[in-house]
N, C-alpha and C positions, 0 to 999 in steps of 0.2 A: 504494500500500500504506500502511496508517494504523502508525501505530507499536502501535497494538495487533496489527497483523497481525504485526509485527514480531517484538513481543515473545511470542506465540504461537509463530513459526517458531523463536525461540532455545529458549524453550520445549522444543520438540521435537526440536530439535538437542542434546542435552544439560546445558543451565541450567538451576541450578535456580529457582524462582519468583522472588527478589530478584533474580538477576543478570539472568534475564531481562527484566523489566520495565527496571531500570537500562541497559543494552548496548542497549536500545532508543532512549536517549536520551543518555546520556552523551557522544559525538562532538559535540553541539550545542553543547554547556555546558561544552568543554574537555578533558573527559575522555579518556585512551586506555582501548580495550576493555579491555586487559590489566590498567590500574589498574583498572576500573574492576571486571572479574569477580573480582580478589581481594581487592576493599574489602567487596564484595556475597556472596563464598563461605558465609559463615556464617550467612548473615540466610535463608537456603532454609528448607524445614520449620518454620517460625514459630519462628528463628530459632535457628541451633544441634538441630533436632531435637524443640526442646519440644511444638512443636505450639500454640506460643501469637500471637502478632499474625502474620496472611499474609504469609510471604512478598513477594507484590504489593502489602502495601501499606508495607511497610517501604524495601522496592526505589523504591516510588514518592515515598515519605516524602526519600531521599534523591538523586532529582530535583529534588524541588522544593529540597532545599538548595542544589543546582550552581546549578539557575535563580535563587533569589531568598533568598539564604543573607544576603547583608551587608543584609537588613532582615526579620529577627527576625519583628517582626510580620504581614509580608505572608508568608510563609514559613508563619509557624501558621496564618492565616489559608487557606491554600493547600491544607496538608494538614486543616485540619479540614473544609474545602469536600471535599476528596476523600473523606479515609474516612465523609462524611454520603453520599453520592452513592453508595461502593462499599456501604456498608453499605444503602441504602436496596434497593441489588440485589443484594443477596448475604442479607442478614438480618444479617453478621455479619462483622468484619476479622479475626475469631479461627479460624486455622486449624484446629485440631479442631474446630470447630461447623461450617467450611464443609465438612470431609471428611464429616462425619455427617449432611449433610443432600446430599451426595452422589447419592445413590440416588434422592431427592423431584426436586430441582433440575437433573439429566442433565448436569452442570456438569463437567468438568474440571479439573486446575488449568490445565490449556494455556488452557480459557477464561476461566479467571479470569485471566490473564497478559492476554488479549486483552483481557478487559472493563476492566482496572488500564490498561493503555498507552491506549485510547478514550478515560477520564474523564479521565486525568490529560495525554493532548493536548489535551483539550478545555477542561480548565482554563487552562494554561498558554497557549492560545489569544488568553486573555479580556486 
């Protein structure tokens, strides 16, 4: 199971986009679930409900901090390699533009949780 499938099945267990994507990886990089889903509580719904940056990629954004936090640069590095790549398949990291293109794209957020955990294993691979 890829930690996208992972973060898909939390997905659909009850998490919301941030915590899912994060509880997919956070045991790797120290984290207990428990920290880890009430660091992540608020960042769902593009964050607090706004509907502004995904979920997934906020959730993903603070993976990459766990994994490679004490160097700044590979850290930004890290996430701007991700949201170029989410963004490249999605059109967009901004919540309300992924929900409104919903209907065109057949996308879920379950599969956007799954598409976030894919790139961002596959990053952190490298």
């Amino acid at each position: 199971m890829t930690k996208g499938d992972i973060a898909k099945n939390n997905f659909q267990n009850g998490c919301n986009c941030a915590q899912a994507v994060l509880l997919a990886f956070c045991e790797d990089y120290g984290m207990d679930r428990e920290t880890a889903a009430m660091i992540s509580a608020p960042f769902g719904a593009g964050m607090g409900g706004l509907r502004e940056t995904c979920g997934t990629v906020t959730g993903a954004n603070m993976v990459i901090g766990l994994a490679m936090g004490k160097n700044k640069a590979l850290a930004n590095a890290a996430f701007l390699n991700f949201a170029d790549e989410f963004k490249t398949e999605n059109g967009s990291i901004v919540c309300r533009e992924l929900l409104g293109k919903r209907a065109k794209t057949k996308k879920s957020c379950a599969d956007l949780c799954k598409e976030a955990g894919d790139i961002l294993e596959e990053i952190l691979e490298q």
